[in-house]
C-alpha positions as CSV (number, residue, x, y, z in Angstrom):
1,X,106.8,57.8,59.4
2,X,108.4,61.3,59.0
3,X,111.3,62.4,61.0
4,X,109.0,64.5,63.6
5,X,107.3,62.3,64.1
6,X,110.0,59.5,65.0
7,X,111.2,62.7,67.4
8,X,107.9,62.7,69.1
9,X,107.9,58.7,69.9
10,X,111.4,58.6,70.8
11,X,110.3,61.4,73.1
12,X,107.3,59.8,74.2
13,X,108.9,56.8,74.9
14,X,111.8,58.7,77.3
15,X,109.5,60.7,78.8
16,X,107.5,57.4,79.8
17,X,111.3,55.8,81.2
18,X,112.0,58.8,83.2
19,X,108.2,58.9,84.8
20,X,108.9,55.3,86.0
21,X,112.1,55.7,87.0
22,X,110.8,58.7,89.1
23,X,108.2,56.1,90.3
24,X,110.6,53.4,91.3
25,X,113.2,56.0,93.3
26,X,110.3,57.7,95.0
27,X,108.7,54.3,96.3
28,X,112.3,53.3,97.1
29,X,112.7,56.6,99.1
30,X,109.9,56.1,100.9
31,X,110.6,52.4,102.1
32,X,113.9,53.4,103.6
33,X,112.6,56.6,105.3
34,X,112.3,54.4,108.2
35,X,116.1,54.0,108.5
36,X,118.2,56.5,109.9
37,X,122.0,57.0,109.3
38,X,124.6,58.4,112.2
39,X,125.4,62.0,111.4
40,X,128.0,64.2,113.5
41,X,131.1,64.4,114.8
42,X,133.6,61.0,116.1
43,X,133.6,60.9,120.1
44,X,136.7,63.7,121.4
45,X,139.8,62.3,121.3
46,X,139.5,60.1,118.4
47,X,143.0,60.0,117.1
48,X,143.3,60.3,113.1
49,X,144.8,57.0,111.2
50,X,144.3,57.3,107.3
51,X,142.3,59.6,105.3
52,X,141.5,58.0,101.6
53,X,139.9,60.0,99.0
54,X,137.9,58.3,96.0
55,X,134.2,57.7,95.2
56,X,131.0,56.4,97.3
57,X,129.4,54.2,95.0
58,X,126.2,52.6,97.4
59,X,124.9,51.3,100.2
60,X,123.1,48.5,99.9
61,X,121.5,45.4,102.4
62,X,124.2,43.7,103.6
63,X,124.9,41.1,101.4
64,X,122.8,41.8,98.8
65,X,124.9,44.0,96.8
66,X,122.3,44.3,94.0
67,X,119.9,45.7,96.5
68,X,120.6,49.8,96.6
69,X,119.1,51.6,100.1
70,X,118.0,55.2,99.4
71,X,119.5,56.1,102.8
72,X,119.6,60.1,103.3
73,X,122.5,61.3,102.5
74,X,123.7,57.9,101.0
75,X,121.2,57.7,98.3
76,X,123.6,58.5,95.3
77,X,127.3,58.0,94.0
78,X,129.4,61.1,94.7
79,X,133.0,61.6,95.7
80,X,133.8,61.1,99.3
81,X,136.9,61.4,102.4
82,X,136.7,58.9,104.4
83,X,138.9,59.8,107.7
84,X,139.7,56.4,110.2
85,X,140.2,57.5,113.5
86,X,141.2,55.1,116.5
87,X,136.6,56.3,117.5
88,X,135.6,55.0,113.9
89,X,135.1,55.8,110.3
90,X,134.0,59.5,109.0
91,X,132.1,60.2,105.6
92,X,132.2,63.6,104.1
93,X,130.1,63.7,100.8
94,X,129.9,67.0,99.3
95,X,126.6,68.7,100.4
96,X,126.1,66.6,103.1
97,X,126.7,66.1,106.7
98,X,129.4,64.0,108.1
99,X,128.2,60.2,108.9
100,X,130.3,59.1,112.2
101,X,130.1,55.3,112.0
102,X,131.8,54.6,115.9
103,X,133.6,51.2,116.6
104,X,130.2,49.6,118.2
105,X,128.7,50.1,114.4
106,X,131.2,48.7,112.6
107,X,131.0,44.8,111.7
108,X,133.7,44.4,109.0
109,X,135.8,45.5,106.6
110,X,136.8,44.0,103.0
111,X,136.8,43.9,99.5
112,X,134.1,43.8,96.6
113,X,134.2,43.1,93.0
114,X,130.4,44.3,92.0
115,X,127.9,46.3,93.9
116,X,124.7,47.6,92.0
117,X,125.8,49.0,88.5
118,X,129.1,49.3,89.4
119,X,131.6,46.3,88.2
120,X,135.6,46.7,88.7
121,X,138.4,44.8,88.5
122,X,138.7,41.9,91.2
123,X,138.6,43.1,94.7
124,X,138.9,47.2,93.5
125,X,136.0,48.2,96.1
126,X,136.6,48.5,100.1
127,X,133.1,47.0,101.3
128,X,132.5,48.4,105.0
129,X,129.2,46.4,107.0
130,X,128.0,48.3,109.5
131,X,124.7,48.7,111.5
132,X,122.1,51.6,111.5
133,X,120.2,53.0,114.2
134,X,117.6,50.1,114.2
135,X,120.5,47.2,114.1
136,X,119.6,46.8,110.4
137,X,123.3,45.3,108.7
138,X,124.0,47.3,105.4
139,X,127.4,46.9,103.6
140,X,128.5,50.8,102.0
141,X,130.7,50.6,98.7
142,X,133.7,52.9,98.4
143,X,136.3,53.2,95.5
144,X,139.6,54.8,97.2
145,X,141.2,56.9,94.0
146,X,145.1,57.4,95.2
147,X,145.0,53.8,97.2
148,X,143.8,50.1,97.1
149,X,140.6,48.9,98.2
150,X,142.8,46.4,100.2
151,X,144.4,49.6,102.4
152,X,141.2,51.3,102.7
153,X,139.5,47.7,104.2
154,X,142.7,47.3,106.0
155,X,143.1,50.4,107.9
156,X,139.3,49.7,109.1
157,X,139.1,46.1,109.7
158,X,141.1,46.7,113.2
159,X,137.9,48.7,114.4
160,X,135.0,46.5,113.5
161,X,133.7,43.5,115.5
162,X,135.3,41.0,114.1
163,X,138.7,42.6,113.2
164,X,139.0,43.7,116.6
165,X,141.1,41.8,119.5
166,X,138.4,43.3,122.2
């Protein structure tokens, strides 16, 4: 076989991947549509705590941390502040609007090793759970840059269900 046409297989064949990847994200995107994820603002008065900077890597079913949720606005890795209040957690992703997760959302706070395609070294992910509109449990994957995963999980463990004392 010539060189051209090696090109046009290889090109073929990539061409093909990227037409069922395409596939796979649009059917994904279409069976979480149903779910819906808390944007806005924190109640008034919520006092600021910690803000971390790093990376949003996914959200995926809680507990299944192979198991990506094309939620919108959560649907791909991106950099993101995440500001604790004494109200809840705030995400600001570039491009998108803030996600208020209030206390009553929150279950629990912690670290992560591996979530979808994104191993690190023990425990280097803060894991938040957390409930959507529906009472659906997903667990969102966050990879603080100038802190530990262990501060990030710590500053919001006090707020969730079962790090609370209420």
């Amino acid at each position: 076989m010539s060189r051209e046409g090696a090109l046009v297989v290889m090109i073929g064949v990539a061409v093909v991947l990227l037409a069922v990847l395409a596939w796979a994200w649009v059917r994904r995107t279409r069976r979480d549509a149903r779910y819906s994820v808390p944007v806005g603002e924190l109640p008034a008065g919520a006092v600021e705590t910690a803000v971390f900077s790093g990376l949003y890597v996914a959200t995926t079913r809680h507990d299944e941390p192979l198991e990506r949720l094309a939620l919108k606005g959560l649907g791909f890795r991106s950099r993101v502040d995440v500001t604790v209040t004494t109200a809840g957690v705030a995400l600001d992703l570039p491009g998108q609007p803030r996600i208020a997760l209030t206390r009553d959302r929150l279950v629990d706070a912690a670290q992560a090793t591996v979530a979808i395609d994104r191993v690190v070294e023990r425990d280097g992910l803060a894991r938040v759970t957390w409930r959507l509109d529906d009472d659906t449990v997903v667990d969102t994957y966050l990879r603080p840059q100038e802190a530990s995963a262990k501060a990030l999980a710590d500053a919001i463990r006090p707020l969730t269900s079962t790090g609370s004392d209420s």
